[in-house]
C-alpha positions in Angstrom: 133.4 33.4 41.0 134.8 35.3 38.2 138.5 34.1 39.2 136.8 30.4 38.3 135.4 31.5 34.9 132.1 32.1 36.1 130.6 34.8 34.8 127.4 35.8 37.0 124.4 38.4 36.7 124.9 40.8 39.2 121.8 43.0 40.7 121.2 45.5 43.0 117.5 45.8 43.8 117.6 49.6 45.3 118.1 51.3 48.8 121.6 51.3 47.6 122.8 55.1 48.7 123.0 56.9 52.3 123.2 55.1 55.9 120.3 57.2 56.9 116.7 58.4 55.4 117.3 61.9 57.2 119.8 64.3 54.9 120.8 67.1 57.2 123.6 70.2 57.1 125.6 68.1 59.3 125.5 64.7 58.2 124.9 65.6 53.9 128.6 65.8 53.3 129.4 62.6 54.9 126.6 60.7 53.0 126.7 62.2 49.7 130.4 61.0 49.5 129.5 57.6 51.1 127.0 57.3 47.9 129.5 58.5 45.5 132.3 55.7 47.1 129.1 52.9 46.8 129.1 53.3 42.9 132.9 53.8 43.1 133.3 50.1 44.7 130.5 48.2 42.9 132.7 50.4 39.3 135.4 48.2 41.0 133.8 44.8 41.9 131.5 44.6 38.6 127.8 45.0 38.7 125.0 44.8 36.3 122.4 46.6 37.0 121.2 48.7 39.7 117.2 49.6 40.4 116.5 53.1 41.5 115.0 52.9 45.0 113.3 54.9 48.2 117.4 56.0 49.3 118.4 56.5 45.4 115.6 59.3 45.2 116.2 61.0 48.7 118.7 63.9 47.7 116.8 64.9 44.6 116.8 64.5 40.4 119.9 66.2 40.0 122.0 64.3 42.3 120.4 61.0 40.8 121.4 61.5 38.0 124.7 62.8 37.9 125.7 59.9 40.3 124.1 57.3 37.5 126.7 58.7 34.9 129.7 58.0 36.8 128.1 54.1 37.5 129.4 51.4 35.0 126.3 49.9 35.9 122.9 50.9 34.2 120.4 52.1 36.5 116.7 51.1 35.8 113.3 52.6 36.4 110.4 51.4 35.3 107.6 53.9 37.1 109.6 57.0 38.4 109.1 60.1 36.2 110.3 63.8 36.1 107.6 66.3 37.5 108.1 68.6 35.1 107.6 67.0 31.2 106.4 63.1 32.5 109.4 61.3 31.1 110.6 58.0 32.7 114.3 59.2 34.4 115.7 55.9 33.6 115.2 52.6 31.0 112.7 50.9 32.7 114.4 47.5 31.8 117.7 45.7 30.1 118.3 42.8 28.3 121.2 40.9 29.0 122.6 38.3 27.4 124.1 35.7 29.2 125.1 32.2 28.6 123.0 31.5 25.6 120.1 32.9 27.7 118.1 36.8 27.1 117.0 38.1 30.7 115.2 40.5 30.8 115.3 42.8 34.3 112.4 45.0 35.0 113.1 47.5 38.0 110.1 49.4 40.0 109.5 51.0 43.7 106.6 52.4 45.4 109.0 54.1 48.1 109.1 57.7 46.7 109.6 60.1 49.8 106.0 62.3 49.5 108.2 65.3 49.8 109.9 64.9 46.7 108.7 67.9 44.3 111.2 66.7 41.2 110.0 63.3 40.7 106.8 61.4 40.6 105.6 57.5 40.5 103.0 55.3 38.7 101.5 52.5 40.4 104.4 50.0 40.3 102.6 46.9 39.7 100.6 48.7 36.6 104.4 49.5 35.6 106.0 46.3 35.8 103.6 43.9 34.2 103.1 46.9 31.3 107.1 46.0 30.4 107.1 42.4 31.5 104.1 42.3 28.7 106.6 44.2 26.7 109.6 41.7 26.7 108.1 38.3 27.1 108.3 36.9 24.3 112.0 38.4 23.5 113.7 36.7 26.7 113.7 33.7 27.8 113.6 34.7 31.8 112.5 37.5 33.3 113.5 39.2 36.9 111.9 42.0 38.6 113.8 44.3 41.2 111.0 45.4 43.5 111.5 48.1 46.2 108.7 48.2 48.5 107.9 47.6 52.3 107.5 44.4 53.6 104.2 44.3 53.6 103.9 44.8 49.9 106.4 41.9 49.7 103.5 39.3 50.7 102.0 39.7 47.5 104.5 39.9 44.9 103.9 36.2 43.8 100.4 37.3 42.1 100.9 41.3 41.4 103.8 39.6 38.7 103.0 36.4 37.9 104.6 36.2 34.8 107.6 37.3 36.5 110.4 34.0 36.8 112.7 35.5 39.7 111.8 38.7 42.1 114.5 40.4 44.1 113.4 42.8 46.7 114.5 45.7 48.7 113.0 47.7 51.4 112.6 45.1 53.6 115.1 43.5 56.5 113.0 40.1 55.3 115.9 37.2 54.8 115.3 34.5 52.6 116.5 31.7 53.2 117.0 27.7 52.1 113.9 26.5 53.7 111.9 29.8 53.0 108.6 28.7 51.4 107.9 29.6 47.8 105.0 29.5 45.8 105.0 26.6 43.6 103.5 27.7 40.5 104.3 31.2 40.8 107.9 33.1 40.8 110.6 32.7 43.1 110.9 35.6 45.3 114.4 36.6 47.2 115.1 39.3 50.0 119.0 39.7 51.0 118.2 41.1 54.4 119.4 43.9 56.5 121.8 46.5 55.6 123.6 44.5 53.0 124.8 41.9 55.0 124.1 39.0 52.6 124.6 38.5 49.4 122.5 35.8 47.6 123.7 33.5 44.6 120.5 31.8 42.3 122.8 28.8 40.1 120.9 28.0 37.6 120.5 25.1 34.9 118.5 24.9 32.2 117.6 22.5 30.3 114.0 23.2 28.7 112.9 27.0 28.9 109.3 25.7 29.6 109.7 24.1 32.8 109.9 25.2 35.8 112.7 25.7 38.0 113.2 22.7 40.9 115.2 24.1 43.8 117.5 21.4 44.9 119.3 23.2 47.5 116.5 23.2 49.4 115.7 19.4 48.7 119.6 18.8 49.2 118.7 20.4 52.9 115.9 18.7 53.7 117.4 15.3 53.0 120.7 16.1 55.0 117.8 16.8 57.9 116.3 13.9 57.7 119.4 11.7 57.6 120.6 13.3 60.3 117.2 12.5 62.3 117.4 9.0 61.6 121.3 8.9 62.9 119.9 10.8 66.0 117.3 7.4 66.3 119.4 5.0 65.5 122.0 6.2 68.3 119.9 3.7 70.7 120.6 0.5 68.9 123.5 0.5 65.4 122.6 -3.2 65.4 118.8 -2.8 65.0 116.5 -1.7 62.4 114.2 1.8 63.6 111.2 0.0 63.4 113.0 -2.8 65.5 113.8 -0.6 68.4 110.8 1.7 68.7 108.2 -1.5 67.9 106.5 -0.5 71.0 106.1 3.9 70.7 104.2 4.4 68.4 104.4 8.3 68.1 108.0 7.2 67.2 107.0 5.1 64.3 104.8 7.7 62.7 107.5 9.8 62.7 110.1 7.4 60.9 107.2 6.6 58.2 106.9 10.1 57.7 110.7 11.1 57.7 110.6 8.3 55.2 108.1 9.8 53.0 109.6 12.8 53.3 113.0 11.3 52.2 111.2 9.7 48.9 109.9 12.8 47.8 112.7 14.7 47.9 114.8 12.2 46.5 112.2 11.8 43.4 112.1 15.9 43.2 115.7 15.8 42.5 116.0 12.8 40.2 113.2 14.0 38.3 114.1 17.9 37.6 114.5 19.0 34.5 115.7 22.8 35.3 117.5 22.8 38.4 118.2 25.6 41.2 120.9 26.0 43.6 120.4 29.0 46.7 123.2 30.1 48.3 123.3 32.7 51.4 126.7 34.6 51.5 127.2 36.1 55.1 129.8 39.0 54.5 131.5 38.3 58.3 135.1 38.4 59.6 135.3 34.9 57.7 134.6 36.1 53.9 138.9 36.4 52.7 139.6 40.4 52.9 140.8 41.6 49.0 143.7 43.6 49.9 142.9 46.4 48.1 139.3 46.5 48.4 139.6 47.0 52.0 142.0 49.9 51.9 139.5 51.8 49.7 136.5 50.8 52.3 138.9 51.8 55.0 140.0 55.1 53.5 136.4 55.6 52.8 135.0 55.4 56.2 137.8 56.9 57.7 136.3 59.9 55.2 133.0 60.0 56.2 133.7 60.1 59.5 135.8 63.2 58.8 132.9 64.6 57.1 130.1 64.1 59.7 131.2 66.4 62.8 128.9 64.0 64.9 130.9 61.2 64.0 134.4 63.4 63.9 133.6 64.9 67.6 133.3 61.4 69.3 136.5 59.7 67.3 140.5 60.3 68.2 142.3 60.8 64.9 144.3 57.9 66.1 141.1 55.9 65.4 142.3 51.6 65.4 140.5 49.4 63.4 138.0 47.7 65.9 136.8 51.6 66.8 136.2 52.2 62.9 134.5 49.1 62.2 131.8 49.5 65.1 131.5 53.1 63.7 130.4 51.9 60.2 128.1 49.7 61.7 126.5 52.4 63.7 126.3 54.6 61.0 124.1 52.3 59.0 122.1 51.2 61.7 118.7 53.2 60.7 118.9 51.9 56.9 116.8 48.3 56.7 116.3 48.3 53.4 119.6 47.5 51.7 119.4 44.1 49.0 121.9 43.5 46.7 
């Protein structure tokens, strides 16, 4: 995107560190240098900002935040404190500028471990709308990173309703195209599993004080429909639809309705103001390899596999490339909640 002059907001919405929610004398080495490669790569790729989730918190204060001064990104908080004197660890928000446009990002979590002793959270919700309050009327959009469990996720539509965009994490939820979204209220996206997606919002706006029209979706649903009428037509080119089903009924009501359908899709789109475009990225074999990018993830699993004697007692040092690529995957294979 950036190689075409596009210059996109980036976001990480926490569960970002460590393949696992269990840090152990054997495996600690391994992950703590996994995290510190995670910030090294997204120093490399370019990101903006990062919220401070439930894997984030799990080695401790300290940790935290010495690995948040060797990120490029800023790392946001909006309801995790220290235990000891109450203040918030992190901003709990930045504005960005960004063609023409002031978003404001708002970053919360109610996945703090119970046995962490150094930090402490307030009621997430309470948090976020107290700073979306905050910023309203200084940005023109505003998008909240929300770690929480995926039952928590239901709800997010009404615990920030003044909220434009929500991005989630803690969840291995998948949004997707035809994923249903409150009308009225914010759009809410989940990446996923284990960072295996990566989702692009392209937005145009035209008037800040309408809402946003997804045409993706009604791009989808359109390309559905035509391709059900093909499917119908197959029987007879020469023939009209209502010509050749005339006598099945069940048939007819559902080319009046694919026709309805059609119209209102068709008006959605002529008639939006401020227009959305969803994307799902799968990050597969197929996604073009950047040379240098993969030496470092290479070199970097190749590491923490060194690291881990687990990992290390089960691998030749003459380890090929299919062997160290089904290793990653099993080393991440207890952590759900990555969503970037």
């Amino acid at each position: 995107m950036k190689e075409k002059g596009i210059n996109p907001l980036i976001l990480d919405a926490g569960d970002l560190f460590f393949s696992t929610s269990s840090l152990n004398d054997k495996n600690k080495k391994s992950e703590l240098f996994r995290a510190e490669s995670i910030i090294e790569g997204y120093n490399r790729i370019g990101c903006d900002i990062i919220n401070v989730g439930h894997y984030e918190v799990l080695n401790g204060l300290n940790f935290l935040e010495k690995i948040s001064k060797k990120s490029k990104a800023p790392f946001i908080s909006a309801n995790l404190r220290k235990y000891t004197n109450d203040d918030l660890i992190f901003p709990p928000y930045q504005i960005i500028k960004k063609d023409g446009l002031k978003i404001g990002v708002i970053g919360v979590t109610d996945n703090l471990p119970d046995t962490s002793n150094s930090m402490k959270a307030d009621n997430y919700i309470e948090a976020g709308n107290k700073y979306i309050n905050k910023i309203l009327k200084q940005v023109d959009l505003i998008i909240m990173l929300v770690n929480c469990e995926r039952g928590k996720q239901e709800s997010l539509v009404t615990d920030f309703p003044k909220a434009d965009f929500i991005v989630t994490s803690g969840s291995t939820n998948m949004t997707r195209a035809n994923s249903p979204q409150e009308a009225k209220g914010p759009l809410v996206y989940s990446c996923g599993k284990q960072g295996k997606y990566l989702i692009s919002v392209e937005l145009e706006i035209k008037d800040k004080n309408e809402p946003f029209v997804d045409i993706s979706a009604q791009e989808k649903n359109l390309k559905q429909i035509n391709k059900r009428f093909e499917r119908l037509q197959k029987k007879d080119p020469s023939k009209p639809l209502e010509e050749i089903y005339a006598d099945q009924t069940n048939v007819l009501k559902l080319i009046d309705g694919y026709k309805k359908d059609l119209i209102e899709s068709e008006n959605l789109i002529g008639s939006a103001i401020n227009t959305l475009k969803f994307k799902t990225f799968a990050l597969n074999r197929k996604v073009e390899d950047n040379d240098k990018m993969l030496e470092f993830v290479n070199e970097t699993i190749s590491t923490c596999n060194i690291l881990n004697p687990k990992i290390n007692s089960k691998k030749s040092k003459n380890i090929n490339k299919n062997k160290m690529e089904k290793s990653f995957k099993n080393n991440h294979s207890k952590h759900d909640g990555h969503n970037h």
